[in-house]
Structure formats: structure tokens, C-alpha cells
N, C-alpha and C positions, 0 to 999 in steps of 0.2 A: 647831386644837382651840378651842372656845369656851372661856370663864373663866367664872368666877364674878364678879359685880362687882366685889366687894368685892378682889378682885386688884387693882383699878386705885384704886381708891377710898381704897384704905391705903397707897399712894404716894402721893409729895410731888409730884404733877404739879401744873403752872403753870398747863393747859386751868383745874383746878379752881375755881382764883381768880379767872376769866376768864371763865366760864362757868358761873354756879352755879345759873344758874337752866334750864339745860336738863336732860334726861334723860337720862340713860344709859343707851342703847338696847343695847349689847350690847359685848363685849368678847371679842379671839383671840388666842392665841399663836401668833404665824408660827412658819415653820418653818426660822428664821433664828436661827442663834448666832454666835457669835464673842469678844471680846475690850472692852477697854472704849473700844477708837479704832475700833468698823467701824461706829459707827451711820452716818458719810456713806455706806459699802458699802451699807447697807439702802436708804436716798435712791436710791442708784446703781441698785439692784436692783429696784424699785420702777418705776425711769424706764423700764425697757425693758417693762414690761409693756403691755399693750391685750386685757385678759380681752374686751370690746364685738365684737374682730374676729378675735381666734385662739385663744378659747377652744370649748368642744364646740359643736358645732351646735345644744343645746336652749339654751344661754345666749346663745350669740347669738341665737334667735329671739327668750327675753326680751330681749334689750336694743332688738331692732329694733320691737317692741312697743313698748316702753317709747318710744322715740322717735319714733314716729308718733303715740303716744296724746299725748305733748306737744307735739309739731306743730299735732294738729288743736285740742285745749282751751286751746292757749296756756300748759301752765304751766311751760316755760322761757325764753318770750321773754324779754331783757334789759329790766329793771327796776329803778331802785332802789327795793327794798323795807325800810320797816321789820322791825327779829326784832318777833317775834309780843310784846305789848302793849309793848314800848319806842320807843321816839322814832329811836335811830341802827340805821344800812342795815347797818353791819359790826362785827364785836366785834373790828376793832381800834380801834377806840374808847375799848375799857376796858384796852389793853395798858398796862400798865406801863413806865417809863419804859427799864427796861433789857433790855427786849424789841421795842421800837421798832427798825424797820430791819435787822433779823436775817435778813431773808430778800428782803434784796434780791440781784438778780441770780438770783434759784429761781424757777422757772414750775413748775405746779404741774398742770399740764394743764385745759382750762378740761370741765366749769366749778366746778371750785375753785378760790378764792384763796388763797395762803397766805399766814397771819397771823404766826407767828411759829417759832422756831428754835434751837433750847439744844443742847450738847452730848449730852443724853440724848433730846430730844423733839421732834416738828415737828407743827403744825396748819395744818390748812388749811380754810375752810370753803365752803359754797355754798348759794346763795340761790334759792327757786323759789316758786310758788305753793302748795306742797304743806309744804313746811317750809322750815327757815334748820335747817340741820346743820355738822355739825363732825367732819374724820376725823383720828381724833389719832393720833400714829406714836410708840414709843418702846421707847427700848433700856434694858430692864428689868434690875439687875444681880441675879442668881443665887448668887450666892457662889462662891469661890474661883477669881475673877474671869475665870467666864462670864457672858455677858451673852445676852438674849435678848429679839427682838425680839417689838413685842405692838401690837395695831391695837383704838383704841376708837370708839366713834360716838355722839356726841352728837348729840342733836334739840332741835328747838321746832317742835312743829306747829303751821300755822296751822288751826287753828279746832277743830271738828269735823270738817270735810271730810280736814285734815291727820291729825287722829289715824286715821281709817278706812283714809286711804289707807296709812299705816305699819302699821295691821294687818294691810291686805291683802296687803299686799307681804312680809313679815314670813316666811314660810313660803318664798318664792322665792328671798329672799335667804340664808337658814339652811340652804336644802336646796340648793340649785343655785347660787348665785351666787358665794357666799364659801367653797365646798368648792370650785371651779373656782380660784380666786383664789388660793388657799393652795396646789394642785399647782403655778399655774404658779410662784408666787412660793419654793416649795422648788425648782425644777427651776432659776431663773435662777439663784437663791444657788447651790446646789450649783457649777452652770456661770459661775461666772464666775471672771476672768481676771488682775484686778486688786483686790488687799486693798481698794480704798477710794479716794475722791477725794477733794483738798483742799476744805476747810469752805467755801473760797468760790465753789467749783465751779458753774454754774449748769448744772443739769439740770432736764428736760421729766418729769415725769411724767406719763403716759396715764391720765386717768381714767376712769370710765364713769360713766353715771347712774346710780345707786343709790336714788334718792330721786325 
């Protein structure tokens, strides 16, 4: 289910201090609960998905679009790119000193990097010709200590060409991409096997293009 911003925006997340100059493009309640020790479960849960290759057949023909149209324009070759009018290529840059190195040993599936990692929240971002985004994970406490999980997306487009192409894509992703995302990601949590793994567990998460 989509939120309302302001859901994520009246919590004390750490992206905020980190990121304040980007937008906040949209924000969902997975369909992930549990307790205040299963945020690494969601990490966990998270890992085994690949919506790009075993999600319905109209989302994988978006993705395989989407990855041609970037083949042929160039806008995921490997680059380091300035964020849109700043000087540095990545916002761990601006991490805080007690955020530094929190996510070593986490691969984040490329091509996101992840930046950092708290008991309640993980970021990871990713850099293209189109924008510098940020997918922030975090385990929202509910009261009377359920907690529940909730996914935000941060942008900075580059230019004009960046803002157009997030509008355009903007309806693919709200109607097809992230209603795909959220069946599979209720069906992994539901099915899985083990409460959680230790904080310093290095797990692959599968991403797909989004952007």
C-alpha cells in the first residue's frame, strides 16, 4: 500500500539528515510485520527476491525494455557521476561518523550501493544518467511492539531530461512494478523458514532498474 509522505517524513530517519536535498518520490508499507529484532528478516527477505526475472510477464517485458533502452542511450554505463549540482559521486560522503562502515560485508545487488545500516533502517543508492536515487528500508514501530516494514525512494534528477523521464515512468512503476514487488515480497515473508539473521550476515539483494 502506498503512504502518505508525511508517514516517513515524521520519523526520525537518518536518510533525512543525509539527503535533504533530494525528493521524496513515494513511500509503501510492505507487507511485512513482526517484532522489534526481525528488521535483518526483512534484509533476508528482500535478498531472495528478482521481481526483473520471476515476476508476471508484463513486468518483465518492462524491465527488459527498460534494459535495452539503456544499453542502446548509454544511461547505465559505469561512471562516476556527480549527484545533480554537487561536487561528490556518492552521499556517503555526507555519512556521519557513526554511520560509516555499517554495511560492510552487505552487497546490495548492483546496481545499488549500500550506504548505510541502523538497527531500524538500510540505504542503499544508485547512480545513472537519468537520476542519483536512494531506496531506503525500514522497520517502522507500530505500537505495542509490532513493527512494520515500509520502503521510501528518494531522487535527484539530472536535469530536465531526469525529471521527464521520472514522470514518465512514474505510472509503470505505481501500477505494475511495485504492486508486483509487494505480492512477491508478502509471499517470501510469509514463506520463510528462519526468524532472521545475525546483523553481520552478508546478504545479495536482487535489484532491478527502477530508474
Amino acid at each position: 500500500m502506498r503512504l502518505p509522505n508525511a508517514v516517513h517524513e515524521t520519523r526520525p530517519w537518518r536518510i533525512r539528515e543525509i539527503a535533504p536535498d533530494f525528493i521524496l518520490e513515494d513511500v509503501w508499507a510492505l507487507p511485512v510485520h513482526g517484532g522489534a529484532g526481525d528488521f535483518p528478516a526483512l534484509l533476508a527477505a528482500m535478498a531472495s527476491l528478482d521481481t526483473a526475472h520471476s515476476g508476471s510477464a508484463l513486468t518483465r517485458l518492462l524491465f527488459a525494455v527498460r534494459w535495452a533502452l539503456g544499453r542502446w542511450f548509454g544511461w547505465d554505463e559505469a561512471a562516476e557521476r556527480p549527484i545533480p549540482d554537487e561536487t561528490e559521486a556518492s552521499l556517503a560522503a555526507r555519512l556521519p561518523e557513526d554511520l560509516r562502515g555499517t554495511v560492510a560485508g552487505l552487497r546490495f545487488g548492483s546496481p545499488f550501493m549500500p550506504l548505510y545500516r541502523t538497527d531500524r533502517e538500510f540505504a542503499a543508492e544508485l547512480s545513472n544518467r537519468t537520476v542519483h536515487a536512494v531506496l531506503h528500508l525500514a522497520w517502522a514501530d507500530q505500537g505495542g511492539g509490532r513493527y512494520e516494514g515500509q520502503m521510501a525512494v528518494y531522487v535527484k534528477p539530472r536535469g530536465r531530461f531526469g525529471q521527464g523521464y521520472m514522470t514518465l515512468i512514474a505510472p509503470f512503476r505505481h501500477w505494475i512494478v511495485y504492486p508486483e514487488l509487494m505480492r512477491q515480497i508478502g509471499r517470501t515473508w510469509q514463506a520463510r523458514d528462519k526468524p532472521g539473521l545475525p546483523h553481520g550476515t552478508s546478504t545479495t539483494v536482487r535489484s532491478a532498474k527502477l530508474f
